[in-house]
PATOR-895548 format. One line per field, with one value per atom (N, C-alpha, C): residue in one letter; atom name; z, y negated, x. Coordinates in Angstrom, 2 decimals. Last residue first. Example, Ala and Ser with C-alpha at 12.3 -4.5 7.8 and 13.67 -1.06 7.14 Angstrom:
res	(S/S/S/A/A/A) $
atom	(N/CA/C/N/CA/C) $
pz	(7.08/7.14/7.87/7.80/7.80/7.80) $
py	(2.25/1.06/-0.03/5.69/4.50/3.30) $
px	(12.85/13.67/12.90/13.19/12.30/13.20) $
This chain:
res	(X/X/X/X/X/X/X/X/X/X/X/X/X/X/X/X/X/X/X/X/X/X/X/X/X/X/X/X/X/X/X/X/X/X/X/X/X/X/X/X/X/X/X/X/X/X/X/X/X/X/X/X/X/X/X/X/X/X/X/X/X/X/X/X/X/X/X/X/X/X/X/X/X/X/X/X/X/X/X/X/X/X/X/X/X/X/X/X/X/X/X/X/X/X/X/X/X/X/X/X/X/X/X/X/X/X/X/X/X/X/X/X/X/X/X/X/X/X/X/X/X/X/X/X/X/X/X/X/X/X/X/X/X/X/X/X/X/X/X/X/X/X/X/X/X/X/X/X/X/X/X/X/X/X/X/X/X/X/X/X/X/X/X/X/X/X/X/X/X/X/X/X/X/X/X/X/X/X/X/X/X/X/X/X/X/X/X/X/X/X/X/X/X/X/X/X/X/X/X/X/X/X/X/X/X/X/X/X/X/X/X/X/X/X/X/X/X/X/X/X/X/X/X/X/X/X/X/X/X/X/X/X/X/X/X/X/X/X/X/X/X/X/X/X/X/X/X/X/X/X/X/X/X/X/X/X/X/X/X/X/X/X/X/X/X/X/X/X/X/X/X/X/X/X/X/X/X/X/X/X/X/X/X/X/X/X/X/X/X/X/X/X/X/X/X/X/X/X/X/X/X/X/X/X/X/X/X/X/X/X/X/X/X/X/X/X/X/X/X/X/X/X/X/X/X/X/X/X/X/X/X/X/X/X/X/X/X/X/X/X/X/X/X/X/X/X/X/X/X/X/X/X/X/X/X/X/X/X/X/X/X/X/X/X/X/X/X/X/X/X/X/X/X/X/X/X/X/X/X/X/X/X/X/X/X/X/X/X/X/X/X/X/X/X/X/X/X/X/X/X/X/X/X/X/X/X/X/X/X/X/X/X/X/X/X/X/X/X/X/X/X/X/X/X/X/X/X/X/X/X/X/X/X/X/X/X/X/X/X/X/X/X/X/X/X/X/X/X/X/X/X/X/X/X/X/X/X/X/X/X/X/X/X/X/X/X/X/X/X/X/X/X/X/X/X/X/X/X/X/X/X/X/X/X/X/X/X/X/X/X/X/X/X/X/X/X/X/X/X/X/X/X/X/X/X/X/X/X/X/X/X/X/X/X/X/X/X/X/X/X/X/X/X/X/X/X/X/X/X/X/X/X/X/X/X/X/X/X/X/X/X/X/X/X/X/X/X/X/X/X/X/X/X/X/X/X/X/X/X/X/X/X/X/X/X/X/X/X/X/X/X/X/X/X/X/X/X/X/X/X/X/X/X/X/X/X/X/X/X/X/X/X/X/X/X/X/X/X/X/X/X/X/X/X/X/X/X/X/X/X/X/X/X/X/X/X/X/X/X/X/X/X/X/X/X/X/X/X/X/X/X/X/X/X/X/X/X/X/X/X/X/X/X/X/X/X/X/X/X/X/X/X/X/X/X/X/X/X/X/X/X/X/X/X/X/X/X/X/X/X/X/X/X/X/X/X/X/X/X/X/X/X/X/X/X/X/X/X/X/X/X/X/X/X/X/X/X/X/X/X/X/X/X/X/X/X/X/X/X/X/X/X/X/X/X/X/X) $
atom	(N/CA/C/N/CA/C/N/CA/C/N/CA/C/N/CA/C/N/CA/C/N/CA/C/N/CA/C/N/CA/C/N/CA/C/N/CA/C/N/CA/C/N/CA/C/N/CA/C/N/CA/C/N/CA/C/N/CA/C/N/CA/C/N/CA/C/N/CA/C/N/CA/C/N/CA/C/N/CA/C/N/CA/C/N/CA/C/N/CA/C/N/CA/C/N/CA/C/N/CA/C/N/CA/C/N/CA/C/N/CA/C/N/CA/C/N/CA/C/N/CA/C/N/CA/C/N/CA/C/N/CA/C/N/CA/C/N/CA/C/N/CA/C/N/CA/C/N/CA/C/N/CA/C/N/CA/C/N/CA/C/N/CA/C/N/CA/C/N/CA/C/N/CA/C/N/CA/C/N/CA/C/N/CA/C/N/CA/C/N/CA/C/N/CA/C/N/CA/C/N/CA/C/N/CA/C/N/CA/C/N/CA/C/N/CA/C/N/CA/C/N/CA/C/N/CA/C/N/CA/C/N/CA/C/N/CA/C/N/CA/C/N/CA/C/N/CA/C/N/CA/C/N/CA/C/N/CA/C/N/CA/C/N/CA/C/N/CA/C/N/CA/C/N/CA/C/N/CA/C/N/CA/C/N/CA/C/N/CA/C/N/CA/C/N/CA/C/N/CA/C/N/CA/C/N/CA/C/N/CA/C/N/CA/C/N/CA/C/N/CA/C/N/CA/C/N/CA/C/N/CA/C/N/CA/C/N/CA/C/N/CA/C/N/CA/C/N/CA/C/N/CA/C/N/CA/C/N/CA/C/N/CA/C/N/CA/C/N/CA/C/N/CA/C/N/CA/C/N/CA/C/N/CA/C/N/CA/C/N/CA/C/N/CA/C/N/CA/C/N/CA/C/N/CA/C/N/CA/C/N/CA/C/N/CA/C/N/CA/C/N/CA/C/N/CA/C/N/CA/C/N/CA/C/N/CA/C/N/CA/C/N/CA/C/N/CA/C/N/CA/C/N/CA/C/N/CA/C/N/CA/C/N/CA/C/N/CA/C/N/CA/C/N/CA/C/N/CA/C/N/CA/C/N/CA/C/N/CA/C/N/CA/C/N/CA/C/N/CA/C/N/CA/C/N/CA/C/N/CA/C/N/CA/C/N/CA/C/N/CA/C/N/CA/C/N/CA/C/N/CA/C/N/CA/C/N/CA/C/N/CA/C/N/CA/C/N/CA/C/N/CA/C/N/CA/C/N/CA/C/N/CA/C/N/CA/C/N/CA/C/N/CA/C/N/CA/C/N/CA/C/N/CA/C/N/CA/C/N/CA/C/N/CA/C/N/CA/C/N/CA/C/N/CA/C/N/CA/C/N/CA/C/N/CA/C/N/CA/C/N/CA/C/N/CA/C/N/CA/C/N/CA/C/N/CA/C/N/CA/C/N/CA/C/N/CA/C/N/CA/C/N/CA/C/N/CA/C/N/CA/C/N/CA/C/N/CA/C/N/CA/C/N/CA/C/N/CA/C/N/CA/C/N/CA/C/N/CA/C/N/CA/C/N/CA/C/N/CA/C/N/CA/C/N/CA/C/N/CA/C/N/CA/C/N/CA/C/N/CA/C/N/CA/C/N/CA/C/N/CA/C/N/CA/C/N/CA/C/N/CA/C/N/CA/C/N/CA/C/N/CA/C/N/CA/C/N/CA/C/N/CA/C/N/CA/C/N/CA/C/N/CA/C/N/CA/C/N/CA/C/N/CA/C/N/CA/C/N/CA/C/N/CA/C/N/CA/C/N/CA/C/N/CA/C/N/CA/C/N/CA/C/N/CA/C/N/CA/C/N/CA/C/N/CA/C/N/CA/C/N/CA/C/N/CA/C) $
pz	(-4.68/-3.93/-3.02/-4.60/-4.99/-3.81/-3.47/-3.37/-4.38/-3.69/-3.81/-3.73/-2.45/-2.93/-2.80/-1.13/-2.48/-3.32/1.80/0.20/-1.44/2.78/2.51/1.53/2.40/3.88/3.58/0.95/2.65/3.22/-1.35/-1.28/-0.04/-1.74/-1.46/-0.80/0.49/-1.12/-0.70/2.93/2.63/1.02/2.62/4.04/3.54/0.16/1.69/2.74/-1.28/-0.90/0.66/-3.97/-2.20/-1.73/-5.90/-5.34/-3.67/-6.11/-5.98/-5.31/-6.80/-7.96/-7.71/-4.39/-4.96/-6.84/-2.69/-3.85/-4.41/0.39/-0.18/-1.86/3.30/1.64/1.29/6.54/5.26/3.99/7.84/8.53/7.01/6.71/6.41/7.10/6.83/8.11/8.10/4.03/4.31/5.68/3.81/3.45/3.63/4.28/5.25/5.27/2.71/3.01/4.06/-0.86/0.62/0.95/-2.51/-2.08/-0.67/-2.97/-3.58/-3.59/-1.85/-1.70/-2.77/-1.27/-2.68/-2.20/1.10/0.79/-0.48/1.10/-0.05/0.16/3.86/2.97/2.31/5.45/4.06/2.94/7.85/7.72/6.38/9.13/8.52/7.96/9.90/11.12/10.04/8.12/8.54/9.37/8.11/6.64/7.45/10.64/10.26/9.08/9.08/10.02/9.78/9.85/9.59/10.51/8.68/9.48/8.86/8.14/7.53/8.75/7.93/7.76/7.45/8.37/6.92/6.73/10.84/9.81/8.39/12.24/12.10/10.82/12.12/11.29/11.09/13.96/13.28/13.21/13.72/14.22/13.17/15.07/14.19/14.41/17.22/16.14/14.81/18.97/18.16/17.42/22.14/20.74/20.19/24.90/24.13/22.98/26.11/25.75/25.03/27.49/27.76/27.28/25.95/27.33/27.78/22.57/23.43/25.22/21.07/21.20/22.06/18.51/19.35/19.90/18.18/18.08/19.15/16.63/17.41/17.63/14.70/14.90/16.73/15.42/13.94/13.96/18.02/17.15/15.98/18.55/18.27/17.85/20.27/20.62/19.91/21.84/21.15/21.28/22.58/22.94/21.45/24.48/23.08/23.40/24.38/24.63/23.56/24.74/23.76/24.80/25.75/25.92/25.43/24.97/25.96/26.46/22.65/22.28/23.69/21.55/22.61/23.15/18.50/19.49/20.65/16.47/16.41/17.58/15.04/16.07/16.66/11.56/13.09/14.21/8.94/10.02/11.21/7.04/6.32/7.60/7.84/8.03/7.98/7.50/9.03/8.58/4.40/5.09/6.56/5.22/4.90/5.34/4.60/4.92/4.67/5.72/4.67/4.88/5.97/6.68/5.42/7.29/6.56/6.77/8.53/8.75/7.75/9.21/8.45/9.15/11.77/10.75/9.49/14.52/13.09/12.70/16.91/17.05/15.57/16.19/16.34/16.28/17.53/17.71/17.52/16.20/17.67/17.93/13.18/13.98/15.37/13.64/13.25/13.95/14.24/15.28/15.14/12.43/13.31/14.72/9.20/9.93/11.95/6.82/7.53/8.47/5.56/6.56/7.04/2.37/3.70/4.34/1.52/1.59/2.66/0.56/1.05/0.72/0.20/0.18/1.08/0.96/-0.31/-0.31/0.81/1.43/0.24/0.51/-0.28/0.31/2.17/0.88/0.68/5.95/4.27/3.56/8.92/7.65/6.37/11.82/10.91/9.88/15.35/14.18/12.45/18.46/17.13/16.29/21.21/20.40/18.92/22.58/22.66/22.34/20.68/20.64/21.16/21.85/22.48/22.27/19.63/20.24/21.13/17.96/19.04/19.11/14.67/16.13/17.25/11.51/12.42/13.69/8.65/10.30/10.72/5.83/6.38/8.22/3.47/4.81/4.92/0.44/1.10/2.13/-1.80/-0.88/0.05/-4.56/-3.25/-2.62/-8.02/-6.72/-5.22/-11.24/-10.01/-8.91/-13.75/-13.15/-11.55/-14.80/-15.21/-14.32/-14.34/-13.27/-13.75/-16.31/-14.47/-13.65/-18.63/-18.13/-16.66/-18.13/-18.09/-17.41/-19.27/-17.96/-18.63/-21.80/-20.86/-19.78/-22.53/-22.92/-22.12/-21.22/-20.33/-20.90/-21.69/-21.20/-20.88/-23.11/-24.12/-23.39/-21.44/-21.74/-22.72/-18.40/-19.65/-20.19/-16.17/-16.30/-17.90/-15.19/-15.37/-15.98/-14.84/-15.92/-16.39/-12.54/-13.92/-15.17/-10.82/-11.01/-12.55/-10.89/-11.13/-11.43/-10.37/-11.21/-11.83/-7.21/-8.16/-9.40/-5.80/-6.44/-7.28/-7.01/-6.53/-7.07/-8.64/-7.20/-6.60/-11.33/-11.04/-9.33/-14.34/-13.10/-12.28/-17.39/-16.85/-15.82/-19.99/-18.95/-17.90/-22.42/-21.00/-20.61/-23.81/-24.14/-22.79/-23.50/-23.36/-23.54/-24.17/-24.99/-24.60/-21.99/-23.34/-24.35/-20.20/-20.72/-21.61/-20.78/-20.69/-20.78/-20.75/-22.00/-22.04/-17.96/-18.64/-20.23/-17.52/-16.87/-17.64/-18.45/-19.08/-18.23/-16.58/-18.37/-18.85/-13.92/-14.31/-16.00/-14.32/-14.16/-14.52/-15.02/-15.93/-15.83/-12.63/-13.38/-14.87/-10.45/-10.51/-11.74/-11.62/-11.47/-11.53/-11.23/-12.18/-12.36/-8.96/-10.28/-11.35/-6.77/-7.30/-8.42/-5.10/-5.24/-5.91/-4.96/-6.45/-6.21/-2.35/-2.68/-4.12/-1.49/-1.30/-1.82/-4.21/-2.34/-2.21/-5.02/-5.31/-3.81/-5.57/-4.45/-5.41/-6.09/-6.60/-5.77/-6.20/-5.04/-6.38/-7.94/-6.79/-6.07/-11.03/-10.38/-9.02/-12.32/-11.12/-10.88/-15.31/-14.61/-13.67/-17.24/-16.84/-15.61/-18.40/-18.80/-18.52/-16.36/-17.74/-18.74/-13.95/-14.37/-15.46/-11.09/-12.68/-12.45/-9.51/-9.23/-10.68/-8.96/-9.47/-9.16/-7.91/-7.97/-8.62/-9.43/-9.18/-9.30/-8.41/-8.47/-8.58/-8.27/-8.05/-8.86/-7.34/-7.90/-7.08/-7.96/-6.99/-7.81/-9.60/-8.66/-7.68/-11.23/-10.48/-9.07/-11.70/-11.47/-10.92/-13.02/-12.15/-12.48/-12.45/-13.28/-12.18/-12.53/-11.75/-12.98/-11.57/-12.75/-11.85/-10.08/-9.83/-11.11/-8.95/-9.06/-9.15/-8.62/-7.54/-7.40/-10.89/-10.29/-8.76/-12.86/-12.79/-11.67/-13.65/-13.05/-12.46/-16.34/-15.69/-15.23/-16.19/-16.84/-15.76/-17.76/-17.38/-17.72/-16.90/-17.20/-16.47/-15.95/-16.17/-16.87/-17.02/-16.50/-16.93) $
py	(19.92/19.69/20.86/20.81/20.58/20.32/18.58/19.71/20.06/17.17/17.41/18.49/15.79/16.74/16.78/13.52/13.23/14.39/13.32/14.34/14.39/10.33/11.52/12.67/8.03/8.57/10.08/6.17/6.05/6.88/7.33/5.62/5.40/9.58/9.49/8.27/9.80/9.58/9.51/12.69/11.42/10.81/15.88/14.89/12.93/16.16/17.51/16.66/14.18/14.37/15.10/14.18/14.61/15.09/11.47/12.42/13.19/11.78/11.07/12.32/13.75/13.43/12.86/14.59/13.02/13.03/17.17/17.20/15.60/17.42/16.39/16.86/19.81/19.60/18.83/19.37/19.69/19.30/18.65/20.10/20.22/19.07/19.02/19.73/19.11/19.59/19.14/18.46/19.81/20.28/15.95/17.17/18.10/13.21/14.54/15.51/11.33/11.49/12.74/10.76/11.38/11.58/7.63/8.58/9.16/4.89/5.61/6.92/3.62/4.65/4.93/0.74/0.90/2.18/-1.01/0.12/0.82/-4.35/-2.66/-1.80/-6.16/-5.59/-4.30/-7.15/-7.72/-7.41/-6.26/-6.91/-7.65/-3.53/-4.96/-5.62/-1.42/-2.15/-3.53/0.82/0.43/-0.86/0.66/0.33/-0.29/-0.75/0.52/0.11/-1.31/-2.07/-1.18/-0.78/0.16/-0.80/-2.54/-2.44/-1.69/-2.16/-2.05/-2.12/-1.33/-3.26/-3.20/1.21/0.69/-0.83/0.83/1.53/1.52/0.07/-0.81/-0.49/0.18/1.09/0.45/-0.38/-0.46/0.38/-0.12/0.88/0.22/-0.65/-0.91/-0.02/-0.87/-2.07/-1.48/0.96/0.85/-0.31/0.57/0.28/0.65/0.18/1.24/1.43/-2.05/-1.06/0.43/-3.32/-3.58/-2.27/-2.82/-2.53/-2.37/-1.81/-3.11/-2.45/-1.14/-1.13/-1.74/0.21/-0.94/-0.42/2.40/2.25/1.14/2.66/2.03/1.81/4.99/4.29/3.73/5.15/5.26/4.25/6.71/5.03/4.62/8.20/8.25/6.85/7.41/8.91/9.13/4.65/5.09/6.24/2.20/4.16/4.20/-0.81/-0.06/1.60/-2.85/-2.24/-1.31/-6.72/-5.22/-4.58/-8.91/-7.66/-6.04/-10.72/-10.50/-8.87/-11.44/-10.70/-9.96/-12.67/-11.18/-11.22/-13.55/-13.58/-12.21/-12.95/-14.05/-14.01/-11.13/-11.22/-12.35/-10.70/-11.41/-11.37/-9.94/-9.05/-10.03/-10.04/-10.70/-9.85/-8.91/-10.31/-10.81/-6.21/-6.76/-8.12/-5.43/-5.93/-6.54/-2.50/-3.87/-4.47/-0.17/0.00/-1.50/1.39/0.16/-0.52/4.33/3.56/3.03/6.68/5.96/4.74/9.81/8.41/7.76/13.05/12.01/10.72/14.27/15.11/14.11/12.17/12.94/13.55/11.09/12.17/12.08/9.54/9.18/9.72/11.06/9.37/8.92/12.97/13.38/11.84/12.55/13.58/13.22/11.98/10.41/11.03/14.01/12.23/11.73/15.88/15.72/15.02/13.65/13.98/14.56/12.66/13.72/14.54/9.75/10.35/11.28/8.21/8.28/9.37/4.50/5.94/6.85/2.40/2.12/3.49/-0.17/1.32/1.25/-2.99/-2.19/-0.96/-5.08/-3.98/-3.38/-9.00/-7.18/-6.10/-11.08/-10.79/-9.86/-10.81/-11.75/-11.14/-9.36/-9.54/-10.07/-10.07/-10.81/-10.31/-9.30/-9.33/-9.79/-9.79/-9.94/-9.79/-8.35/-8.63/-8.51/-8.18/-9.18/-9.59/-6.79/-7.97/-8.59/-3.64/-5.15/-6.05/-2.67/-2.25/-2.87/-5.14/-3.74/-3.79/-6.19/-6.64/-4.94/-8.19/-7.20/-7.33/-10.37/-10.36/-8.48/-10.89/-9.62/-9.79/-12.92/-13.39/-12.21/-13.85/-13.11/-13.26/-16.69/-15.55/-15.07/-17.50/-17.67/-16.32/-17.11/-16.97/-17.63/-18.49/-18.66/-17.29/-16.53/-17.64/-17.29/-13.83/-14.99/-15.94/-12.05/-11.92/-12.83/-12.68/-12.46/-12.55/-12.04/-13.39/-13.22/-9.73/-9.93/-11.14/-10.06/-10.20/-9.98/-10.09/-8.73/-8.71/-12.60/-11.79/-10.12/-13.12/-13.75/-12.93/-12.31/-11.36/-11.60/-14.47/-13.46/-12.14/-15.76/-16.59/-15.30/-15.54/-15.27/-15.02/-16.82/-17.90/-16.55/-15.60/-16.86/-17.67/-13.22/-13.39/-14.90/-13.22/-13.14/-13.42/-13.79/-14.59/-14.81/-11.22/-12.23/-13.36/-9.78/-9.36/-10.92/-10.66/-10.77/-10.17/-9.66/-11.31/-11.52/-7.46/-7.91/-9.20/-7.39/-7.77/-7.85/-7.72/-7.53/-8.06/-6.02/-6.68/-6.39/-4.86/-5.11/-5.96/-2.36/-3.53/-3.72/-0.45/-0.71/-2.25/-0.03/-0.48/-0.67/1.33/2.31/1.33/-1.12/0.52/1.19/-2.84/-2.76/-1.76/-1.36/-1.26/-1.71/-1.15/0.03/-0.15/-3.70/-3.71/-1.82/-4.26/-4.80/-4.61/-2.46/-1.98/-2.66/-4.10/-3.11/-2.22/-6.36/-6.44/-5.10/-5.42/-5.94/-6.27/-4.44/-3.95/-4.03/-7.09/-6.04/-4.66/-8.22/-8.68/-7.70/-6.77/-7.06/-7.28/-6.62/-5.56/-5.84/-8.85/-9.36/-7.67/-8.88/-8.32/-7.98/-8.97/-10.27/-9.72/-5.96/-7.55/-8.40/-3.41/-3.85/-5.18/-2.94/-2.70/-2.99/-3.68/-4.26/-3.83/-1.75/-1.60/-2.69/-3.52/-3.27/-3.04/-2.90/-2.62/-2.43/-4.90/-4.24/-3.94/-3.09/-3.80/-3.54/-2.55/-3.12/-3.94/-3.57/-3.36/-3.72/-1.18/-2.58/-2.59/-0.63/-0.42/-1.57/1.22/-0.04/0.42/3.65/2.10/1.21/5.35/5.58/4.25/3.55/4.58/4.48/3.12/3.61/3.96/1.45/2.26/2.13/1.57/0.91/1.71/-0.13/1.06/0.51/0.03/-0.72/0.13/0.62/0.82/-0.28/1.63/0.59/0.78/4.04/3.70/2.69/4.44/3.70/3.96/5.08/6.23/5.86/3.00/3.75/4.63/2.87/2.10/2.34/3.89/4.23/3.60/2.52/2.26/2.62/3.58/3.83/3.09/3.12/2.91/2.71/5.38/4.08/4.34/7.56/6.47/5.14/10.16/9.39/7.78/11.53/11.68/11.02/9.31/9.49/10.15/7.30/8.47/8.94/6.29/6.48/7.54/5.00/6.08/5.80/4.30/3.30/4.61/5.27/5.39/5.09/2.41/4.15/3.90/-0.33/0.15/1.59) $
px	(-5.76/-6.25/-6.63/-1.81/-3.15/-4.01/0.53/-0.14/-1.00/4.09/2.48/1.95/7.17/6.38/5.18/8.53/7.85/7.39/9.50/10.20/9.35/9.56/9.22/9.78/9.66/11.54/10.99/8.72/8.34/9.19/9.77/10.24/9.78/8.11/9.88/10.09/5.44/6.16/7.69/5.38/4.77/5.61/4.26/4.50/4.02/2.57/2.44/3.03/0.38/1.88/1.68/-1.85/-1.32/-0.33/-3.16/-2.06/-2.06/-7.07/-5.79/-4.70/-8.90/-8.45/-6.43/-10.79/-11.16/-9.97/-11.36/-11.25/-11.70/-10.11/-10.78/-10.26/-10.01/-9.72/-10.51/-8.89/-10.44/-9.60/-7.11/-7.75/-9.24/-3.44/-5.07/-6.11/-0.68/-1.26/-2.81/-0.24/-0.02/-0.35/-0.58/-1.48/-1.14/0.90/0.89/-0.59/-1.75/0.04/-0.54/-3.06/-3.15/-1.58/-3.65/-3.37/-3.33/-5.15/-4.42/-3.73/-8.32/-6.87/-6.40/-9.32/-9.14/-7.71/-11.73/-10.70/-10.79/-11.63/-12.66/-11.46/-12.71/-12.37/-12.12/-14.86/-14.69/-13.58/-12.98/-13.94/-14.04/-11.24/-10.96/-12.05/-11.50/-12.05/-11.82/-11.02/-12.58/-12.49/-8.17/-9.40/-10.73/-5.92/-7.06/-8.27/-2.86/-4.63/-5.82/0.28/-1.05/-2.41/2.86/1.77/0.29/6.49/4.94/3.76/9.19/8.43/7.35/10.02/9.61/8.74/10.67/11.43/11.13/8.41/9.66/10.54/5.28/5.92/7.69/2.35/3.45/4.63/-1.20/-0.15/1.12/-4.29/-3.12/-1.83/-5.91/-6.32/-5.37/-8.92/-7.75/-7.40/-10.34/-10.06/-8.98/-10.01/-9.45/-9.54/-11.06/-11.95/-11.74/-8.91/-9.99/-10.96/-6.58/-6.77/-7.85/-6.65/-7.43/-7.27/-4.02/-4.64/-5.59/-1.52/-1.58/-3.10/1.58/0.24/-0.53/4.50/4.00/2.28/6.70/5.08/4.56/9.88/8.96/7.59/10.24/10.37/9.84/6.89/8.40/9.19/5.06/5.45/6.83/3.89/5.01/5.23/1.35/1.73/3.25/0.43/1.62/1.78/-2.00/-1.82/-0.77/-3.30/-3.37/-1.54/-3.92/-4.81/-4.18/-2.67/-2.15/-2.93/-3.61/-2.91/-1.81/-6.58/-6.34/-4.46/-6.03/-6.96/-6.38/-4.45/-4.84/-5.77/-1.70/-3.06/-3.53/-1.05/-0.93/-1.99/0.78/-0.02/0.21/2.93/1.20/0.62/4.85/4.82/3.61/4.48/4.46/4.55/2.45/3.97/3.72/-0.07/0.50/2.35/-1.79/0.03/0.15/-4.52/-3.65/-2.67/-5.98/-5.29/-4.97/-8.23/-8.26/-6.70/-7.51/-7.12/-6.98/-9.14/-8.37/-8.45/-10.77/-9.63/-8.81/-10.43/-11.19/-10.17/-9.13/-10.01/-11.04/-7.06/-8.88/-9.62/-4.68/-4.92/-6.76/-5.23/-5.81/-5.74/-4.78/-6.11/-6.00/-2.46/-3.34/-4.67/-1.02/-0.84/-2.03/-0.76/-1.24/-1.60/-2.12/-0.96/-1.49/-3.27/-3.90/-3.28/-4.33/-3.36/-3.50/-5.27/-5.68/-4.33/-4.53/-5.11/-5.51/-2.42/-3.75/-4.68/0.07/-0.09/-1.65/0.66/1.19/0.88/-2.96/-1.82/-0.72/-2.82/-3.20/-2.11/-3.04/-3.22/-3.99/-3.20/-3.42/-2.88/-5.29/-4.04/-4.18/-5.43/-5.73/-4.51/-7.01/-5.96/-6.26/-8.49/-8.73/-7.24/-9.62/-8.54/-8.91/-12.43/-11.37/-10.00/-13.98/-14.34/-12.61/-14.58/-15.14/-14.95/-13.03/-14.06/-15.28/-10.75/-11.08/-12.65/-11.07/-11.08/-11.23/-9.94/-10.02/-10.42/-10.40/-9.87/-10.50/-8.05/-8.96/-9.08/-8.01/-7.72/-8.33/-6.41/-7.34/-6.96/-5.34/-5.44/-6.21/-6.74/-6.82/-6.15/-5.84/-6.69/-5.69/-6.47/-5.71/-6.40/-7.78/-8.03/-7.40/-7.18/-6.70/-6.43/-9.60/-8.55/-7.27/-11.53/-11.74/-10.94/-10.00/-10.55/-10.94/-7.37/-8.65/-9.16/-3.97/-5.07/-6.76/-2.91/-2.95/-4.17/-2.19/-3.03/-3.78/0.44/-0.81/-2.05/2.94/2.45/0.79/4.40/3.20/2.61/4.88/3.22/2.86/5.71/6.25/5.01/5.19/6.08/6.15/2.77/2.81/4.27/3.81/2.96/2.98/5.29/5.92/5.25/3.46/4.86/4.81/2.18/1.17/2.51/4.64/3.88/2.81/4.18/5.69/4.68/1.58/2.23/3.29/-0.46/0.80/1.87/-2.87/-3.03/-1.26/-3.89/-3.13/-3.20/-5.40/-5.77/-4.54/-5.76/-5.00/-5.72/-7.51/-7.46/-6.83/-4.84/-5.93/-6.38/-2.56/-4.11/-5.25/-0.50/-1.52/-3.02/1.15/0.91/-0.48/0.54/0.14/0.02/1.61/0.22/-0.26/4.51/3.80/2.51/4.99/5.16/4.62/4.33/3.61/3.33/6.90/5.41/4.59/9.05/9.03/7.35/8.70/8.64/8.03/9.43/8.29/7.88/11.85/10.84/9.95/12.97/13.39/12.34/12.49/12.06/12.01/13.98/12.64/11.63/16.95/15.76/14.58/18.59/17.87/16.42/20.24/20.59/19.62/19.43/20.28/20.96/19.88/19.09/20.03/19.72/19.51/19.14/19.96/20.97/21.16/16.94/17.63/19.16/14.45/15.45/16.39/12.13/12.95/13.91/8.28/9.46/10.72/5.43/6.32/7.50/2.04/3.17/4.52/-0.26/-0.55/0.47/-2.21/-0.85/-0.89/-4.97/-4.58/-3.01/-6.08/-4.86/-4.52/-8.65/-8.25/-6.97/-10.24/-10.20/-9.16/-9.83/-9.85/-8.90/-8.07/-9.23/-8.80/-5.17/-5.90/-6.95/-3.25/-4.14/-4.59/0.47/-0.76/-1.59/3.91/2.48/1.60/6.60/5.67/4.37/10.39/9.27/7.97/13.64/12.34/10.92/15.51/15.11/14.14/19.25/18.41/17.43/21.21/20.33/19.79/21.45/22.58/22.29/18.11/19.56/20.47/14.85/16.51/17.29/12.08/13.00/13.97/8.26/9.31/10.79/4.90/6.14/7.37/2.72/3.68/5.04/1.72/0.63/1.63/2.51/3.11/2.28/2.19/1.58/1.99/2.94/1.46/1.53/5.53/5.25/4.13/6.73/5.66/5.36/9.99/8.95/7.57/13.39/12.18/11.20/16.55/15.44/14.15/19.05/18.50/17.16/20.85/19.57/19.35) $
């Protein structure tokens, strides 16, 4: 195993493996540390990474002492099966959960979508696609896995614009709504923040800042295209 580090300004514990690296994001305050996703690339499978990861992040907050909450299921796994990590949790966030259900819908109603759990990436977009896709100067957006993404109503309704293979943008025939936008190349589905119903957009960062039409002074990273581990060059800006 390479070197195990925390890489603050990317918002994610990082471990190199023969110049792979894996990763587990999180979101921070002062106080306290949410784990959000953990990603190992498929070329480190079945070699015990995940887990070696996951030790050595848990054995990072404990150092740093924080309150621990954990929203990514491999992580929540691990806790459960290695009992001296269980201290870590906060009584609130101990007790089992349920998974989350987020429904979505177009503009009129007649296509509904539905994503479960927790997104792995969740910020905003300031790319010049996303600007003219919703006519604002940003795009709230929550990068979910395409599997945890289904349309549950409409689905004969909706509508596909493709400007590159990359992003697929869906939408309501009927009223022109937006619902979503998939991402083949990275197994991801974009469910637009606002339209998901009951749930807290929690960003972690800005992607493609460097074609910004406003400066957001919030604190979180701003990657001028997008993070390494999305196909980006993993460079930042200021705000």
């Amino acid at each position: 195993m390479g070197e195990f580090r925390d890489n603050a300004a990317a918002s994610r514990f990082e471990q190199d493996v023969d110049g792979i690296t894996a990763f587990v994001t999180y979101r921070k305050s002062p106080a306290a540390i949410t784990l959000v996703h953990t990603e190992v690339p498929p070329e480190l499978g079945g070699r015990g990474v995940g887990s070696k990861l996951g030790r050595a992040t848990l054995d990072a907050v404990r150092v740093q002492g924080r309150k621990l909450s954990v929203e990514c299921d491999f992580i929540r796994g691990l806790i459960r099966k290695t009992p001296e990590y269980k201290d870590l949790l906060a009584p609130e966030d101990a007790a089992p959960r349920t998974t989350a259900a987020y429904k979505a819908s177009c503009f009129c109603g007649a296509v509904e979508v539905e994503a479960i759990g927790q997104p792995v990436f969740a910020g905003y977009c300031h790319c010049r696609d996303c600007q003219a896709w919703s006519a604002a100067p940003i795009n709230a957006f929550s990068l979910w896995k395409s599997d945890d993404v289904r349309v549950v109503k409409g689905e004969a309704e909706i509508g596909t614009f493709n400007k590159t293979e990359h992003s697929y943008r869906k939408f309501c025939r009927r009223c022109g709504g937006h619902l979503m936008t998939e991402h083949p190349r990275m197994r991801l589905t974009d469910v637009y923040a606002n339209l998901l119903q009951g749930f807290v957009h929690q960003p972690t960062l800005h992607v493609n800042y460097a074609s910004k039409m406003i400066s957001v002074r919030d604190g979180l990273p701003k990657f001028a295209d997008l993070p390494a581990d999305l196909g980006g060059s993993g460079e930042t800006l200021p705000d």
